[in-house]
N, C-alpha and C positions, 0 to 999 in steps of 0.2 A: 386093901391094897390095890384091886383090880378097878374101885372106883378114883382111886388117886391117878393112877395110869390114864385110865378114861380120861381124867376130867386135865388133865397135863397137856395130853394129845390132842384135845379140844382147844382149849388154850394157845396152845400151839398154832392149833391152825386157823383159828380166829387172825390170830396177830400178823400169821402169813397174810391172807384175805385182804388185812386195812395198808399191809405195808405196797400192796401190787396195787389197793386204789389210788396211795399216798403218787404212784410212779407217771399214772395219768397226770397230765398236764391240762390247763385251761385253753390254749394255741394248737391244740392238736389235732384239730376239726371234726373231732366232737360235739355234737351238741349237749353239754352237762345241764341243761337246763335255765341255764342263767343266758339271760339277753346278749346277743352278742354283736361287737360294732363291726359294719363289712369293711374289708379297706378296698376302695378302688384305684385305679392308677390315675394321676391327675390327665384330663382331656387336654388334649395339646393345644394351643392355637396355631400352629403354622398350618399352611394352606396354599395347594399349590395349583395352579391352574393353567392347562395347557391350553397353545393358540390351533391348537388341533388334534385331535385323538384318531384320525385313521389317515393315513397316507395312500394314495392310490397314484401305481405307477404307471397307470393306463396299460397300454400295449407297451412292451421292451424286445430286444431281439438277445436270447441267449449270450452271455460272456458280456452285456452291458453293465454298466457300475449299478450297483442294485444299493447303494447308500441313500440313505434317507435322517433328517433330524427335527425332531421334539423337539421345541422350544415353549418353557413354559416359565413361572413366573411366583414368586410366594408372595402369595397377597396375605399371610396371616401376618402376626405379631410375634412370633418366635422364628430359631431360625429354622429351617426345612431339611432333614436327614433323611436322605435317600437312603435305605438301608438293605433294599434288592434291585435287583434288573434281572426278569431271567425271558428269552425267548420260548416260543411254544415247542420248540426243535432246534437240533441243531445248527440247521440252514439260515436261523435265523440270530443274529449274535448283536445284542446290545452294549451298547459304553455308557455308564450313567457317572455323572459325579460323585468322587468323593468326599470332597468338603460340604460342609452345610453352606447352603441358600441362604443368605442375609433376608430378611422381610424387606420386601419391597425390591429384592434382585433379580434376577434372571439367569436362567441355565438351561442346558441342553441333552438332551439324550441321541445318540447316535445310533442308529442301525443299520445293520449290515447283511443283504438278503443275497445268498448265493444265489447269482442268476444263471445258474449253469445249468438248471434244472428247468425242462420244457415245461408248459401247461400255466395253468391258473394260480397265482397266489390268494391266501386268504390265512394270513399266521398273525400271531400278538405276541404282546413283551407286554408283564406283568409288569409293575412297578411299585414296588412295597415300601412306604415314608411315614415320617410320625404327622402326616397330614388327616387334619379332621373327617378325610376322605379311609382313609386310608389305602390298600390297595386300590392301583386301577390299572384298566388296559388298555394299552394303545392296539393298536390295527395296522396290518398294511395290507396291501390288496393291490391287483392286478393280472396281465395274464403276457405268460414269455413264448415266443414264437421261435421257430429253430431257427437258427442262421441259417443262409445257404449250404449248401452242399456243395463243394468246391471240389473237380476234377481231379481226381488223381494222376492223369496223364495228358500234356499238353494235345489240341487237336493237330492233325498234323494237317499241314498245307498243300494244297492239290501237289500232283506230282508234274516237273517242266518236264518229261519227257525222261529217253533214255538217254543217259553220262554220254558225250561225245569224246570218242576216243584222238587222241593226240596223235600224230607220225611226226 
């Protein structure tokens, strides 16, 4: 009796064992052994090419228009999906298009560099597209000098003398 038991519970758990191999799948990124085909994602051809990748605003004086614009161009054969713009910071705020680049069109990225802030620029805007490039970065650069410093109190004008009393 105690070998029937045995050999039941064995049984048993054999069949548990095949039914948990049965649950693995061939997709599951395992290697089972067997050759496996990679899938990659097909290479885009659009391709985008700008007519400048760093801006330089030279010398500016504080509270100037700090706008600047990319103009670039899809020289591939598909059409070109901008699908990020981000600045390196805050200060620095890009606009890129939303619609796809026809191949063979032209489009623009705008940026926007708070010049309220004294000293040196040197910040980028990533640009992420299904371009054979893919991510790239622009640049801007330059250096903001403080405005004047403006009086808080007019000067005041020599004095004519003492008020002449009227009779």
């Amino acid at each position: 009796m105690k070998k029937l038991i045995y050999t039941l519970g064995f049984v048993a758990f054999l069949s548990t064992l095949s039914i948990a191999q049965d649950t693995h799948s061939a997709n599951d990124g395992h290697n089972h052994g067997a050759a496996t085909t990679a899938t990659t994602a097909p290479v885009s051809t659009a391709e985008i090419k700008f007519e400048k990748m760093v801006h330089d605003y030279g010398e500016i004086k504080q509270g100037d228009n700090g706008e600047c614009v990319f103009k670039f161009k899809n020289v591939g054969k598909e059409p070109l999906i901008i699908t990020m713009c981000q600045g390196s910071c805050g200060c620095t705020v890009p606009q890129c298009p939303k619609d796809p680049i026809l191949p063979g069109k032209s489009g623009e990225i705008k940026v926007k560099y708070d010049s309220n802030r004294v000293g040196p620029i040197s910040k980028s805007v990533s640009v992420q597209s299904n371009s054979k490039t893919g991510t790239q970065t622009l640049q801007i650069k330059g250096n903001i000098s403080a405005k004047p410093v403006e009086e808080a109190f007019p000067t005041n004008s020599p004095s004519q003398g003492a008020p002449l009393e009227k009779k």
